[in-house]
C-alpha positions in Angstrom: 46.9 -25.0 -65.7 50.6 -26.3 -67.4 48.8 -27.7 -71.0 52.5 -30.5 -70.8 49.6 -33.5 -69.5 47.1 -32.6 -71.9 45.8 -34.3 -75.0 43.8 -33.8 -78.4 41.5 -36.0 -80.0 40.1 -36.6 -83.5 36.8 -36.4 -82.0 37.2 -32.7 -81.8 37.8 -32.6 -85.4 34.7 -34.5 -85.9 36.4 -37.5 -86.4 34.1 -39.9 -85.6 33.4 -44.4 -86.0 29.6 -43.7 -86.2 28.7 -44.0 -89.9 27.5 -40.9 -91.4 28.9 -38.8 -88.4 29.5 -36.0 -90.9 32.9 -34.9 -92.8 36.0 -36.9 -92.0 39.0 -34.1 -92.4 42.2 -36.2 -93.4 44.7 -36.8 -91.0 46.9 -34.8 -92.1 44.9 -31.5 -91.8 43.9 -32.9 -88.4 47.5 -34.0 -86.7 48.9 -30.3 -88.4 46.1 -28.3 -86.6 46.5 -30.3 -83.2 50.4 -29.7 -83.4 49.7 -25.9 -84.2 47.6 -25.3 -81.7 50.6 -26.6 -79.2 49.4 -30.5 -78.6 52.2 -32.9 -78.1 50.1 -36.1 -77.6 46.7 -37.1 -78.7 44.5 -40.2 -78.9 44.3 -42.1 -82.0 41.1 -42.0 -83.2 39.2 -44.5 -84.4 40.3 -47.4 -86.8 41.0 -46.2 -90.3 41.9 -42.5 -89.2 45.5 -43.9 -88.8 47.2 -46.5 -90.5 46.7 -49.7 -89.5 50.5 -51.0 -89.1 51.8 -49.1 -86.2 55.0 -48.2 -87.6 53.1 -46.2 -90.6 51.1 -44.7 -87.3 53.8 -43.7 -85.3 55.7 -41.9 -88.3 53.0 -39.8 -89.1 52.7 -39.0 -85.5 56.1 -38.3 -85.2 55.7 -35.9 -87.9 53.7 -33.8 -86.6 55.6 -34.0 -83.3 52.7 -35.7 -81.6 52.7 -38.8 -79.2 50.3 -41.5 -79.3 48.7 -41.6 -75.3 45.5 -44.0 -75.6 42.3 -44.9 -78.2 39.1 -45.6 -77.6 36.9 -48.6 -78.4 33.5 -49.1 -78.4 33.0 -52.9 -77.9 30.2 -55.6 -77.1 30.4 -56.5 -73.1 27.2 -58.0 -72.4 26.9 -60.8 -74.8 28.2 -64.7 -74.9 31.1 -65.4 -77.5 31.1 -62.1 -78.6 34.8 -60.6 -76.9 36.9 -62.0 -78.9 35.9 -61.4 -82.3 36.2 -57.5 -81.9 39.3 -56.4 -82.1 40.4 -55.8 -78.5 43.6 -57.8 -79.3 44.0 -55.6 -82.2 43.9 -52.2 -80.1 46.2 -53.3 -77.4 48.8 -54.0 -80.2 47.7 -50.7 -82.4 48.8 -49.1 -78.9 52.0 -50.7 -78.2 52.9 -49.8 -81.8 53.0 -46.2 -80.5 53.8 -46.6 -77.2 50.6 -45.7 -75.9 49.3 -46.4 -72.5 45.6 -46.5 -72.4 42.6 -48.4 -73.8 39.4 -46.4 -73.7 36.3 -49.5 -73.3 33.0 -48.0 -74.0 30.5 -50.7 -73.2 28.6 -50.8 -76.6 25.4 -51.8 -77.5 26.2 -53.5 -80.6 24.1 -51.0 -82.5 25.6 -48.5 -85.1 25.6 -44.9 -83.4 24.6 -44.1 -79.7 21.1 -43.0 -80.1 19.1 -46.1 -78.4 20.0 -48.4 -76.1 18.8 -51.9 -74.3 18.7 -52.5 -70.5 21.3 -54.7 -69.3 19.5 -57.9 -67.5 21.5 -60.5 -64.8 22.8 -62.2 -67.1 24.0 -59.4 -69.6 25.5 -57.8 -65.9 27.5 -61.2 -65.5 29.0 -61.4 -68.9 29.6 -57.4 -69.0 31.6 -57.6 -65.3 33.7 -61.2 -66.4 34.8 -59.4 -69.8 35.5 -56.2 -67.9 37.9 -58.3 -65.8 39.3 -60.1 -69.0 40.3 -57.1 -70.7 41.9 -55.6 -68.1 44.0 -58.3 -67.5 44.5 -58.4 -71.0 45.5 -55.3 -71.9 48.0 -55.2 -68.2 49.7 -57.5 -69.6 51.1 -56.1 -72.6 51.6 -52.6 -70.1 48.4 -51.2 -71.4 46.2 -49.7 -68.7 42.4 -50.8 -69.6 39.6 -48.2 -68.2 35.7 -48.3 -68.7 33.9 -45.3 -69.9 30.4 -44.3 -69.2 29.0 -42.9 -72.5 25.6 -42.0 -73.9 24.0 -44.5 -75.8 26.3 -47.6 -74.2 25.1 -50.0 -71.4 27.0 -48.0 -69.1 26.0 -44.2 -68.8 23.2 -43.5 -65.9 24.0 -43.0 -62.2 23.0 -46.7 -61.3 25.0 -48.4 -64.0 28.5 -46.6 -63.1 27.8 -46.8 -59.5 27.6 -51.0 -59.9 30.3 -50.5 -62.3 31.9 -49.0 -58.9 30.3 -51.3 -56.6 31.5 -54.7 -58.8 34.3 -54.4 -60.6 38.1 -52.8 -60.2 38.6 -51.8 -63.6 39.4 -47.0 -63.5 36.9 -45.2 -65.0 37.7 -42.8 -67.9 35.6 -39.6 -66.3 34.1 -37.6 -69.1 32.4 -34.7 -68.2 30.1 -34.5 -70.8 28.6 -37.8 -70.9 28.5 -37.8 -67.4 26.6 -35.0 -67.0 23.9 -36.0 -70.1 23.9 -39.3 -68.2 22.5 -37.8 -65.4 25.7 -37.9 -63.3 27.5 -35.1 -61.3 31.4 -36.0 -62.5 33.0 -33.7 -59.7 31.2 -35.9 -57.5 32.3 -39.0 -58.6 35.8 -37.9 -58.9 35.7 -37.2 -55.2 34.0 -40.6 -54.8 36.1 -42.3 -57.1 39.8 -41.2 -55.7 42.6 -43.5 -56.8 39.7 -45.2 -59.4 39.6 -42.5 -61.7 42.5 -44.0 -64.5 41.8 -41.3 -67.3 39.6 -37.8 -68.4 38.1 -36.8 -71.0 37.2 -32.5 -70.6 34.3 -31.4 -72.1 31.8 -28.9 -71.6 28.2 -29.0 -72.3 24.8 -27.0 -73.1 23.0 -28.7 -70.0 19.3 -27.8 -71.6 19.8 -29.6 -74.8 21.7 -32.3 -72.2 18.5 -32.3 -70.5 16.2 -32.9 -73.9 18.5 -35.8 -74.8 18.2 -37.5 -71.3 14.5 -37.2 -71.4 14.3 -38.4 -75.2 13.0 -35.4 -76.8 16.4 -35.5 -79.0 18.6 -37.9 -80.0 22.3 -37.7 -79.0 23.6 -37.4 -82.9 21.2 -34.6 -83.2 21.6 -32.8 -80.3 25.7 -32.7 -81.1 24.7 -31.3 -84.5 22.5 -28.7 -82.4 25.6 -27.1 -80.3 25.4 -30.0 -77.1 29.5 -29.5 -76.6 30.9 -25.8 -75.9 34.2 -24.4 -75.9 35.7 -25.3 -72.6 34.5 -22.3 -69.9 31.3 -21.7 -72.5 29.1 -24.2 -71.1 27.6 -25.9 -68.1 30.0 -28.2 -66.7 32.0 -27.6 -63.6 35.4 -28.3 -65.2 37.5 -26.3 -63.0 35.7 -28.2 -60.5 36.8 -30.9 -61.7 40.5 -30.5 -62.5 40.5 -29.3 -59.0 39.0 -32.3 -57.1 41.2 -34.5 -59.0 44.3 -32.7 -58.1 43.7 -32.6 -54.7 42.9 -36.6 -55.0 46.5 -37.0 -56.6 45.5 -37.8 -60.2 48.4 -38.6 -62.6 46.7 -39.5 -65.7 45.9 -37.4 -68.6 43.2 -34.9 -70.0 41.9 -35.4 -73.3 40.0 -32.6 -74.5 36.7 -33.8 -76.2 34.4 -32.2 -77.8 32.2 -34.0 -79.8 31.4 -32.4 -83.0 30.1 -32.9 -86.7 31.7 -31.0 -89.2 29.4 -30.6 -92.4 31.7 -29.7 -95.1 35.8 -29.4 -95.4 36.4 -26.1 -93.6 38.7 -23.3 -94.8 42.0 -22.8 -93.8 42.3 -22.0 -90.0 38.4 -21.5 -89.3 36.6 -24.8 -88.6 36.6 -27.2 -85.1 39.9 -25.6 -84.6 38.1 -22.5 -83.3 36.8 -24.1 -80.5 40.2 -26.3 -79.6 41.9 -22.8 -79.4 39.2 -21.3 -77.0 39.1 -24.6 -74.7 42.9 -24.6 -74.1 42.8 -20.9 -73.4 40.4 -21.8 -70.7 42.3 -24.5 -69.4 45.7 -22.0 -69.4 44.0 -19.4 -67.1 42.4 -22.8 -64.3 44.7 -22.2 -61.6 46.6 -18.7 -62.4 47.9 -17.1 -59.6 48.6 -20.2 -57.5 50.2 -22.9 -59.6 47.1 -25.4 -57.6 45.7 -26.8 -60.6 49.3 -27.8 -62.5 49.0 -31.1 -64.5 51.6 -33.4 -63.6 54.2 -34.9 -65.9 55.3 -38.4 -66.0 
């Protein structure tokens, strides 16, 4: 697989907007590893891992020789009057700042962390699909492409809720194979049913027991990423050659963001660290495809 349409994100790092997450490494330690590792675009990470006036942003970027592709934000669908206090504005600028392209929605709770979550009623559905349509045309209008992503411990995650997500709105879906899969989703699957839907990809791969415990409640989500729940790509459970390979053969442009969720508990020493498993994954994703060129991301 040609790495030229792949991305890195702080997540990997264990860069994280859930309080507590663990060790934040500094940017700086985080944009050198991802540029020596041979990343040439990332996602931003979440607020306060970059500086907030774009400018600042995109000159650190730029000094690591890394472009600015997307970010992700957690934000509050489901309620009344809620939208516009939560920065959504603030993103879509962040992103023009750097010339990114894509806003990330997770359809949060509106509780710290991902470890519980409510049941969306009618009305909560109502609100949830109107604002899902209000951002998108938000965010098209300033040439950002808006898509939603199912995610443990957000109103959006199990088979039902993505396939009325489907069903009811025309906003892409960010596939991510690992919260797919904990969600109780098959993501090569939905990629197939998906087609032209599918806007953006986050590649992970997962431990599908400890999956399993955290679907059924026996561990919380924080815990079970402590516990090992994301593997170097090719180390765990997900299909994710399957799924580079359905999307090609659906035509998918977009990116891959490599993702693996982890907490980092202390500042690690030079060149050991989350870093480790980044190198393995892309080595994995380098041999998808050998031998017949098939699996090739596409440039823009």
């Amino acid at each position: 697989m040609n790495l030229s349409h792949v991305a890195g994100a702080p997540i990997s790092w264990g860069v994280c907007e859930v309080p507590g997450w663990g060790w934040q490494m500094s940017p700086e330690r985080v944009l050198a590893e991802m540029a020596e590792v041979g990343f040439e675009a990332m996602e931003l990470g979440p607020d306060g891992f970059l500086p907030d006036d774009g400018a600042e942003a995109a000159e650190l970027l730029g000094r690591y020789s890394l472009r600015g592709i997307g970010a992700f934000l957690p934000i509050v669908l489901h309620r009344p009057g809620e939208l516009a206090d939560q920065g959504a504005s603030d993103a879509i600028a962040r992103l023009r700042a750097v010339g990114a392209e894509v806003l990330v929605l997770a359809a949060s709770t509106g509780e710290e962390g991902y470890d519980r979550r409510p049941t969306l009623d009618r009305e909560g559905w109502e609100i949830l699909l109107k604002n899902l349509d209000l951002l998108s045309l938000r965010a098209a209008d300033a040439g950002i492409t808006a898509v939603l992503h199912p995610h443990v411990g957000t109103m959006i995650e199990a088979p039902p809720e993505v396939e009325r997500i489907v069903e009811a709105s025309s906003i892409p879906l960010c596939l991510d194979t690992g919260h797919l899969m904990i969600g109780g989703n098959d993501p090569v699957d939905l990629a197939g049913v998906l087609g032209g839907r599918v806007g953006h990809v986050h590649l992970k791969d997962v431990d599908s027991h400890l999956a399993g415990r955290v679907r059924a409640g026996e561990v919380s989500y924080s815990d079970a990423v402590s516990m090992g729940l994301y593997r170097p790509l090719g180390a765990g459970d997900a299909d994710v050659s399957g799924l580079v390979g359905r999307l090609n053969a659906g035509g998918y442009e977009g990116w891959y963001v490599l993702e693996q969720d982890t907490v980092v508990k202390a500042e690690p020493e030079a060149g050991a660290g989350p870093v480790v498993d980044v190198r393995a994954s892309l080595e994995f994703l380098r041999g998808i495809g050998d031998g017949d060129g098939a699996l090739e991301a596409r440039g823009r």
